[in-house]
VEXDREN-2710 file (C-alpha; in Angstrom, 1 decimal):
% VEXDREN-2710
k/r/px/py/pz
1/UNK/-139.1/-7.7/-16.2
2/UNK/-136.4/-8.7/-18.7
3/UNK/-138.5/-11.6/-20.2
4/UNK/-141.7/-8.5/-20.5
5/UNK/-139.8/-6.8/-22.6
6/UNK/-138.6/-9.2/-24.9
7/UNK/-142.4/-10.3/-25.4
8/UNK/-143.5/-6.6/-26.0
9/UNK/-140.8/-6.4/-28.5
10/UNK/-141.7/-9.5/-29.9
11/UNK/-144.6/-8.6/-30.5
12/UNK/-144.3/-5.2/-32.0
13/UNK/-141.4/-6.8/-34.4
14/UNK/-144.2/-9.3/-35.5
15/UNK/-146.8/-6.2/-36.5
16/UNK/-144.1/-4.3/-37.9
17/UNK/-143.4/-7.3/-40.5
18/UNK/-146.8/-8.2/-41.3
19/UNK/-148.0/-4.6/-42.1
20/UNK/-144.5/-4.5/-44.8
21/UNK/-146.2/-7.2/-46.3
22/UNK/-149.4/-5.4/-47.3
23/UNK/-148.1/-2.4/-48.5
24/UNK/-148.7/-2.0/-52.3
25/UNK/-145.5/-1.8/-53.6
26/UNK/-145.1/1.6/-55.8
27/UNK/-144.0/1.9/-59.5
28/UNK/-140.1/2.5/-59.8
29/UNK/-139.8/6.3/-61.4
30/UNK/-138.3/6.1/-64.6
31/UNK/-134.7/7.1/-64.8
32/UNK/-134.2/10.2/-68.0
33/UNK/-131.0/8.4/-69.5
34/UNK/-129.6/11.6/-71.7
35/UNK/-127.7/9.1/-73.6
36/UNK/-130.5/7.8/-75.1
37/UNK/-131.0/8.4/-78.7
38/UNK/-134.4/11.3/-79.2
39/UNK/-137.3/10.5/-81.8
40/UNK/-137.3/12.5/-84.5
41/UNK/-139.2/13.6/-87.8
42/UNK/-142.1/12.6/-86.1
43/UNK/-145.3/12.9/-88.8
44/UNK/-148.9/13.0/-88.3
45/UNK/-151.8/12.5/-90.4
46/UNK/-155.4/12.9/-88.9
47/UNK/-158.7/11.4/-89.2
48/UNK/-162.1/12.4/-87.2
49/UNK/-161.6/9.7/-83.9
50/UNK/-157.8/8.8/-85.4
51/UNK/-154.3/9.7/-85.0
52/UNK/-151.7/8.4/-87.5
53/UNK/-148.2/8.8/-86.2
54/UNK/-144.9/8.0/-88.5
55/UNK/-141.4/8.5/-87.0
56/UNK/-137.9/7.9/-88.3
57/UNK/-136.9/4.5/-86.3
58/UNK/-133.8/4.3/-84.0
59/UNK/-132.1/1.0/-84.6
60/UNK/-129.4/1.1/-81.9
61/UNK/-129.3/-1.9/-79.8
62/UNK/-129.3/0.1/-76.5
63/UNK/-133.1/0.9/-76.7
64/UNK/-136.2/-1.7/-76.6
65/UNK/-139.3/0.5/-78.0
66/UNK/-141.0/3.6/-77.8
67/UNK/-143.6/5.2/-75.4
68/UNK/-146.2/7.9/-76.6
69/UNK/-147.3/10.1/-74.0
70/UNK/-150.7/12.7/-75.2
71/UNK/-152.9/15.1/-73.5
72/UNK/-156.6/14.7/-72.3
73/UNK/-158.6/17.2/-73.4
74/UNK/-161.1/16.0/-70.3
75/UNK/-158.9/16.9/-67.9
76/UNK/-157.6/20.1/-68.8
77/UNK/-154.8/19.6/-66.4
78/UNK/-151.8/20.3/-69.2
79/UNK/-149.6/17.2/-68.3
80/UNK/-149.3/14.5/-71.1
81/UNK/-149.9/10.9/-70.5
82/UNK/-148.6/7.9/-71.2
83/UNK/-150.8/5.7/-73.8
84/UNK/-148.9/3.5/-75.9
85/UNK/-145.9/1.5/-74.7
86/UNK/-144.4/-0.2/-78.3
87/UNK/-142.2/-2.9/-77.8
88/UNK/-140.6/-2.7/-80.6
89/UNK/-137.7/-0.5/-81.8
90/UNK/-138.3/-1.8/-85.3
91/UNK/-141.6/-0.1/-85.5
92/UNK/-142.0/3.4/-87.2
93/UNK/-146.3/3.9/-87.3
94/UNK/-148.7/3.8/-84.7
95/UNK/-152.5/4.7/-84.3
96/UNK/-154.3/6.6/-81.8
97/UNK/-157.8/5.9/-81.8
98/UNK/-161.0/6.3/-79.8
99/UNK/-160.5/9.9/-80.3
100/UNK/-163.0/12.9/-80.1
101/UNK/-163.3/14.8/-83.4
102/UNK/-162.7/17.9/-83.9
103/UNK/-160.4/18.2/-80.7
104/UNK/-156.1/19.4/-80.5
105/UNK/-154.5/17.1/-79.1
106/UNK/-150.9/17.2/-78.2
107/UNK/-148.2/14.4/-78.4
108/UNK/-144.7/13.5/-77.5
109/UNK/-142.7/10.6/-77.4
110/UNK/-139.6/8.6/-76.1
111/UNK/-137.2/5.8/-76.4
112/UNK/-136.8/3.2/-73.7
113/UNK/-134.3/0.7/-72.6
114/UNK/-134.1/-1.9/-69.6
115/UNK/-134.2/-1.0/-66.0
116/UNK/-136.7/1.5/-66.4
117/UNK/-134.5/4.1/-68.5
118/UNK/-136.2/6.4/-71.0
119/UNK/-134.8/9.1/-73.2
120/UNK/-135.5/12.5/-73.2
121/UNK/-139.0/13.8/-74.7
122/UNK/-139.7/14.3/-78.3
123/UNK/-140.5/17.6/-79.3
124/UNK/-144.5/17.9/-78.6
125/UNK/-146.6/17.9/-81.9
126/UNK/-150.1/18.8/-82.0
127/UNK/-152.8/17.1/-84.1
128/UNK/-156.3/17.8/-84.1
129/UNK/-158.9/15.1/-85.2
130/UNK/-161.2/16.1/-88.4
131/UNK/-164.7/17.5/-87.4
132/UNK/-167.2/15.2/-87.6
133/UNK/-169.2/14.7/-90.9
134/UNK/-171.9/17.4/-91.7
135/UNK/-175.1/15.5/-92.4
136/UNK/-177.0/15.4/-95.5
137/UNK/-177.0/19.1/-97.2
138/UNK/-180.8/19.0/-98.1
139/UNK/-183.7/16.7/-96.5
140/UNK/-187.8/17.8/-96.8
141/UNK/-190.7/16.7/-95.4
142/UNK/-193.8/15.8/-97.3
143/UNK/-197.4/16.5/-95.5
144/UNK/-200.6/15.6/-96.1
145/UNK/-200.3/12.2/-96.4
146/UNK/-203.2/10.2/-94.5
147/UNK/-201.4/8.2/-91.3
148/UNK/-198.0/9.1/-92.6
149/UNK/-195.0/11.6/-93.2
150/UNK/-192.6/11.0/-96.0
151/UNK/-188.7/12.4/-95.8
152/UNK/-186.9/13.1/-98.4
153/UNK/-183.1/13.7/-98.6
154/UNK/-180.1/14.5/-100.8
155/UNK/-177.5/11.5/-100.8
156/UNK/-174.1/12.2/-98.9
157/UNK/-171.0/12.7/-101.0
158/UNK/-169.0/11.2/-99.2
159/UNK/-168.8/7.2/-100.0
160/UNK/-167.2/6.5/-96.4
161/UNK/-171.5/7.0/-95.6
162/UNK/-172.7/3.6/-95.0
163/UNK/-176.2/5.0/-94.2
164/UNK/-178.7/7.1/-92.4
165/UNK/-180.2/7.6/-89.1
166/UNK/-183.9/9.0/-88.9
167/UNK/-184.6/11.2/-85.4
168/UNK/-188.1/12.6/-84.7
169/UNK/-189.6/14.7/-82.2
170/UNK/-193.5/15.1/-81.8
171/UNK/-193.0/18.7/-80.7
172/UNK/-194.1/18.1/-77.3
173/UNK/-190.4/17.4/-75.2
174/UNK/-187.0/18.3/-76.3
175/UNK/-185.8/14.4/-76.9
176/UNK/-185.5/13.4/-80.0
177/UNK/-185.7/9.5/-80.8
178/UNK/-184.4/6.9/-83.3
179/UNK/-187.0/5.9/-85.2
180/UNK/-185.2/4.0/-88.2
181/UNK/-182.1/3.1/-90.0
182/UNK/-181.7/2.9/-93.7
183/UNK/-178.7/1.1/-94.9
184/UNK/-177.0/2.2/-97.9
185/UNK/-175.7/5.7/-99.2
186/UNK/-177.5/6.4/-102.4
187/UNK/-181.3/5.3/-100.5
188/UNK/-182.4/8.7/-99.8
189/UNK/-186.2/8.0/-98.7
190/UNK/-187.7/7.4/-95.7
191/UNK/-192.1/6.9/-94.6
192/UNK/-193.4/7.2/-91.1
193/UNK/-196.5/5.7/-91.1
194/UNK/-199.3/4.3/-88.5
195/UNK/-198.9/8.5/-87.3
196/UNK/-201.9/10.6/-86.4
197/UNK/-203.8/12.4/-87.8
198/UNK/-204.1/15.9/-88.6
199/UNK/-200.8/16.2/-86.1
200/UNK/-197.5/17.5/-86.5
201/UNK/-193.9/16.3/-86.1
202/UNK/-190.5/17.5/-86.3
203/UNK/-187.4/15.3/-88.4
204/UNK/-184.0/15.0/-89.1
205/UNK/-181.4/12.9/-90.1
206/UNK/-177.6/11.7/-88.8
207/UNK/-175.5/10.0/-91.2
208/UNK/-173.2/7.1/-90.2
209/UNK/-169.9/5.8/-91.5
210/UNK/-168.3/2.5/-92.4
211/UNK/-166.2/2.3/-89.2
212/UNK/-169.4/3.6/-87.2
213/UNK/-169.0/7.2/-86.8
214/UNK/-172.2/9.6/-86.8
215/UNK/-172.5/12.7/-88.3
216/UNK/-174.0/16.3/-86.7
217/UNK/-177.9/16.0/-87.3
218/UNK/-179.4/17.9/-90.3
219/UNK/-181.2/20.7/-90.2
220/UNK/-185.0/20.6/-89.1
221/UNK/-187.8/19.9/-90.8
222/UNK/-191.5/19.8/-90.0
223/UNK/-194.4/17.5/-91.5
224/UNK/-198.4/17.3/-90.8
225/UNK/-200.5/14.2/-91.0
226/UNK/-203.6/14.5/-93.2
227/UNK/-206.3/15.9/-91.4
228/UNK/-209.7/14.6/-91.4
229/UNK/-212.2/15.7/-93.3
230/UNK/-214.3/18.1/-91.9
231/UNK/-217.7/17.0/-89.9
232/UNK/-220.2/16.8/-91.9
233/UNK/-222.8/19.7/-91.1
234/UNK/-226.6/20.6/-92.0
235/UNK/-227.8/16.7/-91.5
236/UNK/-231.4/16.7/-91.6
237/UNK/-234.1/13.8/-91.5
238/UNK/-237.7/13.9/-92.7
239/UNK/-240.6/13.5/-90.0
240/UNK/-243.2/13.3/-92.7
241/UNK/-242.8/10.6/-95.2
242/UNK/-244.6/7.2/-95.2
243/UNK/-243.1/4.3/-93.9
244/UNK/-239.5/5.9/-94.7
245/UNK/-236.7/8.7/-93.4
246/UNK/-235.0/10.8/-95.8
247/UNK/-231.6/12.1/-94.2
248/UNK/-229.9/15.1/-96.4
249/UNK/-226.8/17.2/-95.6
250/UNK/-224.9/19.7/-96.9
251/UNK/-221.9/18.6/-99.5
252/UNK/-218.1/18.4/-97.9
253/UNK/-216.6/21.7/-98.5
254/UNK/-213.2/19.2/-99.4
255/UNK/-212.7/18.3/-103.0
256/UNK/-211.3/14.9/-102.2
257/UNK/-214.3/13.5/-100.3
258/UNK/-215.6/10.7/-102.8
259/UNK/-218.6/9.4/-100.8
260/UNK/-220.3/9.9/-97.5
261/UNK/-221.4/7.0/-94.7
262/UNK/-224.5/7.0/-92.3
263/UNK/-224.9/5.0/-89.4
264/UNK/-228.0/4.5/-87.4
265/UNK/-229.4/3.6/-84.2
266/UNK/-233.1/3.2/-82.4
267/UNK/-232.2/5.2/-79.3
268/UNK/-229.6/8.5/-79.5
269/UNK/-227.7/6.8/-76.8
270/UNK/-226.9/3.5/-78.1
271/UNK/-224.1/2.0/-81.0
272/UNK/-224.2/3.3/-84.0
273/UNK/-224.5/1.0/-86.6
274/UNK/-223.4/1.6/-90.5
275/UNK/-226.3/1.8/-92.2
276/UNK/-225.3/2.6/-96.4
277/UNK/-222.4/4.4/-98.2
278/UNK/-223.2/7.2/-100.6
279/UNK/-222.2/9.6/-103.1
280/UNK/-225.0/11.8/-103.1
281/UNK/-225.8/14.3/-100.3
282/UNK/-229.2/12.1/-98.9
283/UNK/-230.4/8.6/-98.6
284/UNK/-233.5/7.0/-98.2
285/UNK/-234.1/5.1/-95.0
286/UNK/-236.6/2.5/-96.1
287/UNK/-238.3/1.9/-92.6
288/UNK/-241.3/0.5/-93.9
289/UNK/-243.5/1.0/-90.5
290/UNK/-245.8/4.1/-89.5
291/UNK/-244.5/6.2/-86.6
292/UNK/-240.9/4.6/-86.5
293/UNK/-237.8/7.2/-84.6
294/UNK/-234.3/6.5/-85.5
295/UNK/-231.3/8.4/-84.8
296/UNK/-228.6/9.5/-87.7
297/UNK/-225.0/10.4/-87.9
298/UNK/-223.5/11.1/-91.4
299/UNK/-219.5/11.5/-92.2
300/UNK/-217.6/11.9/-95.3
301/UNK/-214.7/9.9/-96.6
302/UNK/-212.0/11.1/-98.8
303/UNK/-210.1/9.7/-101.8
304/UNK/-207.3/8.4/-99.7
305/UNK/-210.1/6.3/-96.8
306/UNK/-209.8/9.0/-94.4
307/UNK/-212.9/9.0/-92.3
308/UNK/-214.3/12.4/-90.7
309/UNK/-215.6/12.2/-87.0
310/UNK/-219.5/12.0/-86.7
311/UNK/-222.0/14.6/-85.3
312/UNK/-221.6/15.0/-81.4
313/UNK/-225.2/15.3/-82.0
314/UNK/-227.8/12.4/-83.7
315/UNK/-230.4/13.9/-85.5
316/UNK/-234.0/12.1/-85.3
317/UNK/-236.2/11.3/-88.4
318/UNK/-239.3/9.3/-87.9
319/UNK/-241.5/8.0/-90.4
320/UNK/-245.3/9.0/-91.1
321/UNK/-247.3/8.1/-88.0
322/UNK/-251.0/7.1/-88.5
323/UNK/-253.4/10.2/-89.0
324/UNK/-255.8/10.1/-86.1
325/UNK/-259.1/7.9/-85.3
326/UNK/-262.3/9.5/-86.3
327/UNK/-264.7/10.7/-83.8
328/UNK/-268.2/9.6/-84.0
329/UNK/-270.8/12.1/-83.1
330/UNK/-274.1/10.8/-83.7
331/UNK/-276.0/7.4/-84.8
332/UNK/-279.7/7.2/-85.6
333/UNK/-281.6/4.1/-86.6
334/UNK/-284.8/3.8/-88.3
335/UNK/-286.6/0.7/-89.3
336/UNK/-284.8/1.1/-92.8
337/UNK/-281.8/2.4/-92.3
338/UNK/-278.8/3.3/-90.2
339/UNK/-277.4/6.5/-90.6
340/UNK/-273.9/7.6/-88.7
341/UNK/-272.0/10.7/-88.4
342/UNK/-268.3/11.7/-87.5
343/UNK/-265.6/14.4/-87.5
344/UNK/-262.4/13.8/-88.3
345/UNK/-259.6/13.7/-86.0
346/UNK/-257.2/15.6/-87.9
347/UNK/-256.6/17.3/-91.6
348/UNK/-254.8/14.3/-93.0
349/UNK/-257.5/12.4/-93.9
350/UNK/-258.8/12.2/-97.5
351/UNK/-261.2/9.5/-97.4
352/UNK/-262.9/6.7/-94.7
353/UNK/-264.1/3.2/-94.3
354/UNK/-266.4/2.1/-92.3
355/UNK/-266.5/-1.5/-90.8
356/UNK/-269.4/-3.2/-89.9
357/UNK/-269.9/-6.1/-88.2
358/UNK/-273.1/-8.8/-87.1
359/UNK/-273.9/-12.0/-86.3
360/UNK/-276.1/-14.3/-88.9
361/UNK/-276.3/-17.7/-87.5
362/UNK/-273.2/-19.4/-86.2
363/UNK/-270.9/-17.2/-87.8
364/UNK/-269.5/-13.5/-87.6
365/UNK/-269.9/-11.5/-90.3
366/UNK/-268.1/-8.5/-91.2
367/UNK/-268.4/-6.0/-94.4
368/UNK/-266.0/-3.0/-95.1
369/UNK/-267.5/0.0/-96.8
370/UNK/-264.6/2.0/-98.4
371/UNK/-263.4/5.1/-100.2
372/UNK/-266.3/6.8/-98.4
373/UNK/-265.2/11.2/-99.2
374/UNK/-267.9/12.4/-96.7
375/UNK/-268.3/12.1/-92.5
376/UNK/-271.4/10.4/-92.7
377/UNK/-272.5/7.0/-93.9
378/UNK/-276.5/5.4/-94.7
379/UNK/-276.4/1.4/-93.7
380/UNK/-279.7/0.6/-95.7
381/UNK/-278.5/-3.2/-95.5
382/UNK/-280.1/-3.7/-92.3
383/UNK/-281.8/-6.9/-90.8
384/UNK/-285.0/-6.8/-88.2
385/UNK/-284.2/-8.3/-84.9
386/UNK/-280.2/-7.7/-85.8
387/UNK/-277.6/-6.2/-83.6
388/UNK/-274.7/-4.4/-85.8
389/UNK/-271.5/-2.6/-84.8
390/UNK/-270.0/-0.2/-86.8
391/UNK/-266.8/1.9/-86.2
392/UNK/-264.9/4.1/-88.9
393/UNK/-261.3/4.4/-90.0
394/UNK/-259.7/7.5/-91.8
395/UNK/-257.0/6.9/-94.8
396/UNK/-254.9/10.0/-95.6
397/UNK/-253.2/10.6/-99.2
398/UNK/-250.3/8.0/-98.5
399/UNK/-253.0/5.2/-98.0
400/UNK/-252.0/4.9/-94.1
401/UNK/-254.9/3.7/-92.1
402/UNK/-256.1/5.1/-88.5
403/UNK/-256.7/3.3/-85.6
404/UNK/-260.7/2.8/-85.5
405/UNK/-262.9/4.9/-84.0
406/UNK/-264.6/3.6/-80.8
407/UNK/-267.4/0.8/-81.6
408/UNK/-270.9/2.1/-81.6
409/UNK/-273.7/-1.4/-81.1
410/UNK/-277.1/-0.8/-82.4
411/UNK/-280.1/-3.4/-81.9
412/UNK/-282.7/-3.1/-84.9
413/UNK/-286.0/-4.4/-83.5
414/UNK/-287.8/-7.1/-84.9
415/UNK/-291.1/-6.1/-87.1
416/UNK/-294.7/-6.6/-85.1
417/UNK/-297.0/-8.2/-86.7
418/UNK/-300.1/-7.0/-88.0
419/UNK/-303.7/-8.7/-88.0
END
């Protein structure tokens, strides 16, 4: 039972020990030595993210250096903390830095010695960091450039400004973005281009120090993008002209359009290609072909290459089609003659031809009887024992040519002999 015991105890002995060996030792508290000489005439002098602190040294050979202790404005808790330990009881300045502008912040300090003694605290100063730089004082958007938005600023005054930071918003979140850094103070000019068109956005600008501080934005301004010029309205294109389309349109209600582009294609639903550039209000299509469609768009471009959208909408022109085949209505041979008759198939027509053909040997023959002004026609020129064809053809004022008329075959009989 005896020898149970002594393993149990042992054992426990052995737990106790090794857990003392993983306990994190803590931090000896530091002992306030009242002996200890105070810092005095402390003097501060403040910057926007700096501290400057200047005290009277202590020189005594009983202290080592000096600890600062300050206040977190983040934590809101009212203690002071420790954050500079200077090993040095020589030294008389120190720095804060990382600091947020504009912010009180409070400060104390005290003298140290070895084995962990410290001297009472300072009295507390407070010093509160410069504001951060205002931005520029004036900046202005230009609008109505094509693609782009030029900014404009007053220069900063103050030469610690090592240059600018350009923010936009397109008006359509609450973010706003770097878009561009211009180095140097005195550059106050900035272009946003490959924007587009005919759309607003918002601007403003930060400045930034030497030792890489950034100012408050600027106030707010607004720019447009050119807008297009308008669609061009009232496009037309002739239906009646030989062998060509004439497209017109109504002039650009914008001063600054110089010249006007049309673009064609042979069905409304395929690619429209550019056809000519103009400065007048209409262009001649020069088809030359009777009955021909195509399919127009027109738009306008101003002075600065600013295209307009085209029509939703092609028009169609189509050039003169042929005026229609004459009818014939009668034929009547006699022995001397062959007379024909027709009507014509619409009111174009000014004038006719009349084609005949026969056979005289071997070969075909064919004779064109033109600039006939009447709807009937007298063939004296006729053969015995010959078989002609004759059909007709109208010509209108533009000298455009029907379709014949359907082919009429006539047989002259041979003469009979008389005894």
């Amino acid at each position: 039972m005896k020898k149970l015991i002594l393993i149990i105890s042992s054992i426990v002995l052995t737990l106790i020990f090794s857990g003392c060996q993983n306990i994190t030792p803590q931090p000896q508290k530091k002992i306030v030595d009242p002996a200890m000489p105070i810092v005095k005439d402390i003097k501060i002098l403040t910057d926007m993210t700096e501290v400057a602190f200047e005290w009277k040294p202590v020189y005594t050979d009983n202290i080592t250096g000096y600890h600062i202790y300050r206040s977190d404005p983040l934590k809101k808790d009212g203690k002071l903390h420790l954050v500079a330990t200077i090993d040095d009881r020589y030294v008389s300045h120190y720095v804060d830095t990382k600091l947020i502008p504009g912010t009180v912040y409070y400060y104390r300090m005290s003298t140290f010695a070895k084995e962990n003694r410290e001297s009472e605290p300072s009295e507390v100063v407070e010093a509160k960091t410069l504001p951060l730089l205002p931005s520029v004082p004036f900046i202005k958007a230009i609008s109505g450039l094509p693609h782009r938005i030029k900014i404009i600023w007053r220069p900063h005054p103050n030469p610690r400004v090592e240059g600018y930071i350009i923010q936009r918003n397109d008006l359509t979140d609450l973010k706003w973005k770097d878009i561009a850094t211009i180095d140097g103070r005195l550059n106050a000019e900035y272009i946003n281009k490959d924007l587009k068109d005919n759309k607003a956005y918002r601007y403003r600008v930060k400045v930034k120090t030497y030792d890489g501080i950034v100012s408050t934005p600027s106030d707010v301004v607004e720019g447009n993008t050119k807008p297009l010029p308008p669609i061009v309205s009232g496009v037309k294109a002739s239906r009646d002209l030989p062998k060509r389309i004439k497209i017109t349109w109504n002039k650009s209600p914008n001063k600054d359009v110089v010249y006007y582009n049309v673009y064609r294609a042979v069905t409304p639903y395929l690619f429209y290609t550019y056809l000519a550039k103009t400065a007048d209000t209409n262009f001649v299509d020069m088809i030359g072909k009777d009955g021909v469609a195509r399919y127009y768009k027109v738009t306008a471009v101003d002075n600065e290459g600013l295209e307009s959208l085209k029509q939703e909408n092609p028009v169609m022109g189509t050039t003169l089609p042929k005026p229609a085949s004459p009818v014939l209505t009668n034929v009547v041979m006699d022995g001397s003659f062959v007379k024909i008759t027709w009507k014509s198939g619409d009111d174009r027509a000014v004038k006719y031809s009349v084609i005949k053909t026969f056979s005289k040997g071997f070969s075909q023959k064919k004779i064109k009887y033109i600039n006939i002004y009447d709807t009937k026609y007298i063939d004296k020129d006729i053969v015995p024992g010959t078989t002609y064809s004759y059909t007709v053809v109208a010509v209108d004022r533009y000298g455009i040519v029907s379709e014949p008329a359907e082919k009429i075959t006539i047989d002259v009989p041979k003469e009979e002999n008389s005894n």
